[in-house]
C-alpha distance (Angstrom), angle and dihedral (degrees) to the residues before:
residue distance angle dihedral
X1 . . .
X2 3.65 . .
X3 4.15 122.5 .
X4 3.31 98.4 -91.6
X5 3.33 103.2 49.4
X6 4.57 90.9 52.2
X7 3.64 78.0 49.8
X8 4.02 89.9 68.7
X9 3.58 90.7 38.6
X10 3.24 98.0 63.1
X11 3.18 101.2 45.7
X12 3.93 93.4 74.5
X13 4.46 78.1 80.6
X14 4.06 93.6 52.6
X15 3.80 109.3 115.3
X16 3.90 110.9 -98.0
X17 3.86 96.1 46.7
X18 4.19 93.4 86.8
X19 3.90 86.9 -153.7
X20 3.81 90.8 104.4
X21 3.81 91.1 78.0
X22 4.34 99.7 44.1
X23 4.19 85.3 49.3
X24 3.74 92.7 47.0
X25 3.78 89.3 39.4
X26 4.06 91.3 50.5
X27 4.08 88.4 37.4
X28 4.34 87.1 59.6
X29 4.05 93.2 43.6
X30 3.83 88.8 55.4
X31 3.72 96.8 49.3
X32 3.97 84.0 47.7
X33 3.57 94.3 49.0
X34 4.12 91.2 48.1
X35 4.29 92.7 45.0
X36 4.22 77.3 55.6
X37 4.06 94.8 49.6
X38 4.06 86.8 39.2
X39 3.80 86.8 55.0
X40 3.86 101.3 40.2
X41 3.99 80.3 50.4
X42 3.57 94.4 55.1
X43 4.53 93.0 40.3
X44 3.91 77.6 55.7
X45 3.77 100.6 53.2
X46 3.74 83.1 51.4
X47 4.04 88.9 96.3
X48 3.62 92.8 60.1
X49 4.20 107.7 85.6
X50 3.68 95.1 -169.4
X51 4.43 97.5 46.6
X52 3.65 111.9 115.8
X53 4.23 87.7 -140.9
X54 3.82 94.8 42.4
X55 4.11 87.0 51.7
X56 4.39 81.1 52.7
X57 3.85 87.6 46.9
X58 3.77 96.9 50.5
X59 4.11 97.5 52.7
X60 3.90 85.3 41.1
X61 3.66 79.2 61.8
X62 3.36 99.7 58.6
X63 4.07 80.5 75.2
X64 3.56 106.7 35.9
X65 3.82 120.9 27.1
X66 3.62 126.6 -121.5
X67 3.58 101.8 -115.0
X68 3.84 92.0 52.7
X69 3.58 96.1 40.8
X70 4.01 86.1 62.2
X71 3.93 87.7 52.7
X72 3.31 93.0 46.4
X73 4.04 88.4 55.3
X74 3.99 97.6 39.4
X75 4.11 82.6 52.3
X76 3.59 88.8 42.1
X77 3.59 98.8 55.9
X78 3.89 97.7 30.0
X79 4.15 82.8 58.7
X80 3.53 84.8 47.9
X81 3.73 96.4 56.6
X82 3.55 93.9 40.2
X83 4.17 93.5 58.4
X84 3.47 81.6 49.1
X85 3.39 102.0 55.2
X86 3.79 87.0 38.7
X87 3.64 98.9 57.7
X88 4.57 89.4 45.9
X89 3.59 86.7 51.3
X90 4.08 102.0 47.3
X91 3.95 87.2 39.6
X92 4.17 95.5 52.5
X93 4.11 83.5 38.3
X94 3.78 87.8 52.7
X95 3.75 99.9 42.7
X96 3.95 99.6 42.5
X97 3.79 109.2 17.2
X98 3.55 91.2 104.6
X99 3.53 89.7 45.2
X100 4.00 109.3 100.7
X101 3.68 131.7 -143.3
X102 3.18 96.2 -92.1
X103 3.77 96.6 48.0
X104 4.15 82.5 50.0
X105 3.69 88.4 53.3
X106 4.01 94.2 51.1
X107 3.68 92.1 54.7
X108 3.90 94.6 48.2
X109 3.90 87.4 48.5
X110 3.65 98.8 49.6
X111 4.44 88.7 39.7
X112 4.03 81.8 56.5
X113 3.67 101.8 42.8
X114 4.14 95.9 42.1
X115 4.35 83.5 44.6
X116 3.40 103.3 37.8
X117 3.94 106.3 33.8
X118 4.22 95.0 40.3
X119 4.07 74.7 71.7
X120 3.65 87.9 62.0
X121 3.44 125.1 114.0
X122 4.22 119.1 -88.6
X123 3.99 103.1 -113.3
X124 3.81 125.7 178.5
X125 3.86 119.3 -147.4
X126 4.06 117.3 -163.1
X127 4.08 115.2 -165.8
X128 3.37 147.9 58.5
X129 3.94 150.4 -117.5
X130 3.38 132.6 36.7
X131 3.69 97.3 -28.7
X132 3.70 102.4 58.4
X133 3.79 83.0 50.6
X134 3.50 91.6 60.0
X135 3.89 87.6 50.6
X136 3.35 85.3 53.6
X137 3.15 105.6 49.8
X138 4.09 89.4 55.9
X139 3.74 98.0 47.3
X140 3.59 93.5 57.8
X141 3.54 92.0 74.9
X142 3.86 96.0 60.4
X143 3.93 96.0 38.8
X144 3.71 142.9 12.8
X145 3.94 88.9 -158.7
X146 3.91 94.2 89.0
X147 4.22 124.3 139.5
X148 3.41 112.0 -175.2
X149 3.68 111.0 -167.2
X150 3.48 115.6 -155.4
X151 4.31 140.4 -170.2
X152 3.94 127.2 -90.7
X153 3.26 89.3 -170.0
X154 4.34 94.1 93.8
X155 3.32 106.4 115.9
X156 4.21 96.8 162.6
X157 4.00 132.3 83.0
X158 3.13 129.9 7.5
X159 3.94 92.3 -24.2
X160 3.69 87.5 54.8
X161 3.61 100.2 63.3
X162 3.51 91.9 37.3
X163 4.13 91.2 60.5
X164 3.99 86.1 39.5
X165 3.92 97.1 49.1
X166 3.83 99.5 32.1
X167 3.67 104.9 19.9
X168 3.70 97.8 -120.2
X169 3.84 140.2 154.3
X170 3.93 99.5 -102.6
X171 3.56 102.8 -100.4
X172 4.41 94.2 -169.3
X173 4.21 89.1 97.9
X174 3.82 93.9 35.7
X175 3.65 91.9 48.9
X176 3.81 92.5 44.1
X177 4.08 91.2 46.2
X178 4.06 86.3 51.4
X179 3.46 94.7 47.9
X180 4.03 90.8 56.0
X181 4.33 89.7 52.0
X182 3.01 92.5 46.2
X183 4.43 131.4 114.8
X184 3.47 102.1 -164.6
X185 3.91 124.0 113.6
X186 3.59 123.6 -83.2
X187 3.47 94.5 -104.4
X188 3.65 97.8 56.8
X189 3.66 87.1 50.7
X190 4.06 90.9 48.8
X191 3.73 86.5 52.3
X192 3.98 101.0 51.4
X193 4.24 86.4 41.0
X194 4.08 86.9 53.8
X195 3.71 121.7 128.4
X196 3.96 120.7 -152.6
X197 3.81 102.8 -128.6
X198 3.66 92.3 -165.7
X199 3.85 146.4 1.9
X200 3.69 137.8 106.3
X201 4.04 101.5 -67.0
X202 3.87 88.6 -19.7
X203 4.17 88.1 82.4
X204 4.02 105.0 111.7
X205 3.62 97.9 -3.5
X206 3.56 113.0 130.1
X207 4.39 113.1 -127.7
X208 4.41 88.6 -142.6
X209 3.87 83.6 55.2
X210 3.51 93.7 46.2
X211 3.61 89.0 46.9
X212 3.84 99.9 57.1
X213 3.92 81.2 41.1
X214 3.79 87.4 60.9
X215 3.68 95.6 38.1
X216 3.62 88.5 56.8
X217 3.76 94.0 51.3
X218 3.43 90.9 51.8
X219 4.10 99.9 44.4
X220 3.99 96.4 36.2
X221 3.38 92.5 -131.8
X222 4.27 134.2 76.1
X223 3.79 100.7 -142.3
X224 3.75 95.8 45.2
X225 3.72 87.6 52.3
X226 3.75 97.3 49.9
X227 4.12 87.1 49.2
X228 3.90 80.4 55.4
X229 3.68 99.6 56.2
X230 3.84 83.1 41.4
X231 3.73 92.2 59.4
X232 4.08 89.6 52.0
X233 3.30 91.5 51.4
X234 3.57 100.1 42.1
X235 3.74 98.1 -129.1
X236 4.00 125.4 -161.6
X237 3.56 92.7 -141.2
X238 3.66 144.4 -1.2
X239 3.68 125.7 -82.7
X240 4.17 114.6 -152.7
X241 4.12 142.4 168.3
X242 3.57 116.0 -106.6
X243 3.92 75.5 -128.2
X244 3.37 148.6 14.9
X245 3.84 96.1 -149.9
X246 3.59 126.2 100.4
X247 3.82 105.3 -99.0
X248 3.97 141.8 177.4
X249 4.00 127.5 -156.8
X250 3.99 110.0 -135.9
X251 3.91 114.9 -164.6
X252 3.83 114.0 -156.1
X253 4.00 105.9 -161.3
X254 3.93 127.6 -148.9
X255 4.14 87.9 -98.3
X256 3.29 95.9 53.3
X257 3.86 99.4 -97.4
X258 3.85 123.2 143.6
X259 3.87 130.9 -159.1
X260 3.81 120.1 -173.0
X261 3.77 113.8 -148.8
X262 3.99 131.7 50.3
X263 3.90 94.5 -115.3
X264 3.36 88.6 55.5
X265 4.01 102.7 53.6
X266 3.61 97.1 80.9
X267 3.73 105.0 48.6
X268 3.98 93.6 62.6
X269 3.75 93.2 87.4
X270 3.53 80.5 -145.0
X271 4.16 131.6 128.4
X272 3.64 104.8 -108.7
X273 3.97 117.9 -129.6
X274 3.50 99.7 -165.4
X275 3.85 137.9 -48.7
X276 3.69 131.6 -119.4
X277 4.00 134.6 -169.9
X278 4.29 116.4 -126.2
X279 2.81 110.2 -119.2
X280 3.75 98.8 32.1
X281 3.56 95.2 -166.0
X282 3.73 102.8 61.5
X283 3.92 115.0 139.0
X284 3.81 122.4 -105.1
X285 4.09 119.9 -113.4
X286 4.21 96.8 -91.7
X287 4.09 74.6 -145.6
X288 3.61 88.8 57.1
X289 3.90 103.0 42.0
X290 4.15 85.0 54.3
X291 4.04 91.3 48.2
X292 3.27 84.6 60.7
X293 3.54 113.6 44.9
X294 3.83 93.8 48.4
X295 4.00 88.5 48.4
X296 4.02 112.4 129.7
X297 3.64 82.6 -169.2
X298 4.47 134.2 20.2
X299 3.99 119.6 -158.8
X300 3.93 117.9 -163.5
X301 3.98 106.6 -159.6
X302 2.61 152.6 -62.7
X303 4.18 88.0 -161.2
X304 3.92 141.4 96.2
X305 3.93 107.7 -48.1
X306 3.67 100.2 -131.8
X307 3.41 98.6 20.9
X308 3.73 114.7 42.5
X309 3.97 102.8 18.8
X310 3.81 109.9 35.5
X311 3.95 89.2 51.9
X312 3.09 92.8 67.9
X313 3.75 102.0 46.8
X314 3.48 92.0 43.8
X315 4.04 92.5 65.9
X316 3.94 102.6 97.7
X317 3.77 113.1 -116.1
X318 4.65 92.5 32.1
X319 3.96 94.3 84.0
X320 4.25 98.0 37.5
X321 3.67 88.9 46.2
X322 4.35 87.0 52.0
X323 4.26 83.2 53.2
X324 3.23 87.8 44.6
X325 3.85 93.5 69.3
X326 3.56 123.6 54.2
X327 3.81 99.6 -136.5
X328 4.04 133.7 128.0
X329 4.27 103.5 -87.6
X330 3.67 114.5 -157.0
X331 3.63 125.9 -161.5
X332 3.99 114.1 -160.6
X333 3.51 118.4 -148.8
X334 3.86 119.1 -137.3
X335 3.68 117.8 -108.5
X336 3.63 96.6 -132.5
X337 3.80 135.5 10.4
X338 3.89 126.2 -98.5
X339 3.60 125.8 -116.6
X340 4.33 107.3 -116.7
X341 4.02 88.9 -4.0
X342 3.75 105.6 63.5
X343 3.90 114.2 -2.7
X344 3.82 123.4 173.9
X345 3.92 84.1 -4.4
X346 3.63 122.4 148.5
X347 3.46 139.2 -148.7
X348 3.64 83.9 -94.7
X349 3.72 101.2 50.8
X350 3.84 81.3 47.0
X351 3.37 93.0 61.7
X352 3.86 102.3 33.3
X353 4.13 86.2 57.0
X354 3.54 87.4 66.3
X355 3.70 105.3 45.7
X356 4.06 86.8 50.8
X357 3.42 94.0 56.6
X358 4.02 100.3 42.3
X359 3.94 131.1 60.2
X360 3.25 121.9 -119.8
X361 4.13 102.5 38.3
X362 3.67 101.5 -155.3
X363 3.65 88.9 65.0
X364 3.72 95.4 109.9
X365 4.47 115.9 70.9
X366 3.89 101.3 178.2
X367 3.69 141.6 29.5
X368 3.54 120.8 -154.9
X369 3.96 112.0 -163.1
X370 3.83 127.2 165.4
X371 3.33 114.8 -121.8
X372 4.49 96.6 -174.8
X373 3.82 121.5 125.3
X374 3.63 121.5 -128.1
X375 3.84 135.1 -138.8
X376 3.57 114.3 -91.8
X377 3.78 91.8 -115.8
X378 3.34 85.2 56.3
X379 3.38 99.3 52.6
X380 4.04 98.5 45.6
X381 3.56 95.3 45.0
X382 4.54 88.6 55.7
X383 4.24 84.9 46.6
X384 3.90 93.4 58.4
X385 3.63 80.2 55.9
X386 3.69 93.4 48.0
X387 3.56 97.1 -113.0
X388 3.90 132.1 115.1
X389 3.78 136.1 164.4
X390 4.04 124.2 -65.9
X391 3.35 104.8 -106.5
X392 3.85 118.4 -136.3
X393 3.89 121.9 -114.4
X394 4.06 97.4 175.0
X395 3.87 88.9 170.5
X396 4.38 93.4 48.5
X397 4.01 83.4 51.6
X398 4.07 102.0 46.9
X399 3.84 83.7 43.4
X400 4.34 79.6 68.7
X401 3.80 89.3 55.2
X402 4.04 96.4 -107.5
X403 3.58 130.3 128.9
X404 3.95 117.6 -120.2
X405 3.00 133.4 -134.5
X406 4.01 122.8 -168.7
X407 3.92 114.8 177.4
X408 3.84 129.7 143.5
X409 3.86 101.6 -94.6
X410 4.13 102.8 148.7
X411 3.74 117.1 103.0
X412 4.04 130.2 -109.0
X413 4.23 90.9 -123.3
X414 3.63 125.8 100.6
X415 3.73 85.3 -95.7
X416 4.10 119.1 89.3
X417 3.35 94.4 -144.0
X418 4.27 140.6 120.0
X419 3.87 110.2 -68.2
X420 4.37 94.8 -134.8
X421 3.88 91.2 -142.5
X422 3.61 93.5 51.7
X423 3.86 109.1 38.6
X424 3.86 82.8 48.1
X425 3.61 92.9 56.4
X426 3.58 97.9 52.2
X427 3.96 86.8 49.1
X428 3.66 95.2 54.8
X429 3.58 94.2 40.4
X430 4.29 88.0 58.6
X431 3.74 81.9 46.1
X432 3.96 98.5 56.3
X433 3.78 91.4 39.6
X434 3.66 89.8 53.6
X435 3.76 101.3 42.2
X436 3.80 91.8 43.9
X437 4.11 104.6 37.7
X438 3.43 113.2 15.9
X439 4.26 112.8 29.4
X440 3.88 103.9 21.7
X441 3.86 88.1 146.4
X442 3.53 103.4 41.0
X443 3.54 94.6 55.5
X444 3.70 89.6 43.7
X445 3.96 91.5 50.1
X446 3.87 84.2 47.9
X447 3.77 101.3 46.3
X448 3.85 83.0 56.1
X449 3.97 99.5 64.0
């Protein structure tokens, strides 16, 4: 226990607290209660002629008789457990009776998440946007042992001018991701997700990323000031870059066309080839790498193909740490397609991207698509925008040598997007049939490292 933290201790005895008195009170009842089980020991011992105590016991009862000498100890220790009991109750009734109900519920709910869902089960999520907040957002209600590992490849918004002015890891996904762990109220969350509308240089800057940008002024370092803003919002988790380094995403298109820059990539109206990071040989987030390897569990998506995925697979060290350990790896399919990014793809072509771009191809054990109709409305209003649902080629996929997985996981809203509660149950459903049917000693083998 460091300094600090004896420093708090002890300040339960400072004058003003009035919980001196109840431990003091409770401290005397239990050396009462223990004089009475020392004597009843001694009244027993009694029987035995030849015992050193019992020998003590019989001239003591040349004073007090037998049968009041056991009164006196059943009195003695029943007073005993009475000031105890006295001194718990007036201490709990001093410290929460003007708690109320629902203050006594909060504190039972956060003792039973932090207890119960630190047991949970270590899972890695790799992505961006709004769909690995979504994921997010689910998972945290099976386990509090959640990384999500996140591009630094943004270079648009408010996180863009951020990295351009102050040379900082764009904190827009890593904000967003921390935001969907977190436990605070909603207005705390509404207040770190706000968006200046105006103001000199204030105007589109978001106030979460100028938070971490302050926090990192302040602390000298990036990572310690993102586990900052995590500890005010009390995230179940950690959020982290794939890298630390200051990268760029280059697309390469089918004519031959490149675009430097990620905000860029989708406007080309152009078939994208492939995508590479400048420079190529930027080093992996040590933070990330051991995520990773220690993983029982390793979540691709969901998030922008090209854009949010592939830049983090692409940073040398992310995918040969995932080989590394033997756990389940599940790629989740998009709901719909992406204007510019991944038009008239399917789940397929989703898939297929990856595996071209990554060494070794077999990387990738399940694929989650959604296989839930939308309204019409819906439907018309995401085709204006170019857009329409991934289509589902189940025989394409298995020819890769992955295992799908088709459920209804899309929402009922007028969004098409990942429902959180039910893309996380079909995750930890794969997880529990793996860990319990199929890998027993692997994850054994790997829990032991």
């Amino acid at each position: 226990m460091d300094k600090k933290a004896k420093h708090k201790l002890l300040r339960w005895f400072y004058p003003g607290i009035r919980v001196k008195r109840y431990i003091i009170l409770s401290a005397f009842g239990v050396i009462m209660a223990s004089v009475a089980l020392a004597m009843l020991v001694l009244l027993a011992s009694m029987s035995l002629p030849k015992d050193y105590s019992g020998y003590l016991m019989s001239k003591l009862a040349l004073l007090i008789p037998p049968f009041i000498s056991y009164i006196l100890a059943i009195v003695l220790f029943a007073s005993g457990l009475f000031l105890v009991m006295l001194g718990v109750q007036k201490a709990i009734n001093h410290l929460f009776g003007t708690m109320t109900k629902a203050d006594l519920g909060e504190m039972a709910d956060g003792l039973y998440k932090r207890r119960l869902l630190s047991q949970g089960p270590e899972i890695v999520v790799i992505g961006g946007g709004t769909g690995l907040s979504a994921l997010l957002r689910g998972l945290k209600n099976y386990t509090s042992n959640l990384t999500a590992i996140v591009t630094a490849a943004d270079d648009g918004g408010s996180s863009g001018r951020i990295r351009r002015e102050w040379g900082l890891v764009p904190p827009g996904d890593i904000r967003n991701c921390l935001l969907a762990l977190a436990d605070t109220e909603p207005l705390m969350n509404a207040l770190f997700d706000y968006r200046f509308t105006g103001g000199a240089g204030l105007e589109g800057h978001n106030f979460g990323n100028l938070f971490i940008l302050a926090m990192s002024e302040v602390t000298g370092d990036f990572e310690t000031a993102v586990q900052e803003f995590s500890r005010v919002l009390k995230v179940r988790g950690q959020v982290m870059a794939s890298t630390l380094n200051n990268i760029n995403l280059k697309a390469i298109y089918e004519n031959g066309t490149e675009v430097l820059g990620e905000s860029a990539i989708s406007s080309q109206g152009e078939k994208i080839h492939k995508v590479e990071l400048e420079p190529p040989n930027c080093k992996p987030n040590p933070s990330a790498i051991k995520a990773i390897i220690k993983a029982d569990l390793i979540v691709l998506g969901p998030g922008s193909l090209y854009t949010s995925i592939m830049p983090n697979l692409l940073v040398p060290g992310i995918v040969e740490a995932i080989e590394r350990n033997n756990v389940p790896v599940i790629y989740v399919v998009n709901v719909m397609t992406e204007p510019g990014e991944t038009t008239g793809y399917s789940a397929s072509d989703h898939l297929k991207t990856i595996l071209r771009h990554i060494e070794p191809q077999r990387l990738i054990d399940y694929v989650l698509v959604n296989i839930g109709d939308f309204d019409r409305t819906i439907l018309e209003r995401y085709e204006r925008q170019g857009a329409a649902p991934v289509a589902v080629d189940n025989k394409k996929l298995e020819a890769f040598g992955v295992k799908v997985i088709a459920k209804e996981l899309a929402n009922s809203n007028d969004l098409a997007r990942h429902d959180p509660g039910k893309l996380a149950s079909a995750i930890m459903s794969v997880l529990a049939n793996v860990t319990f049917k199929q890998r027993p000693r692997q994850v054994k083998q790997l829990k032991r490292r």
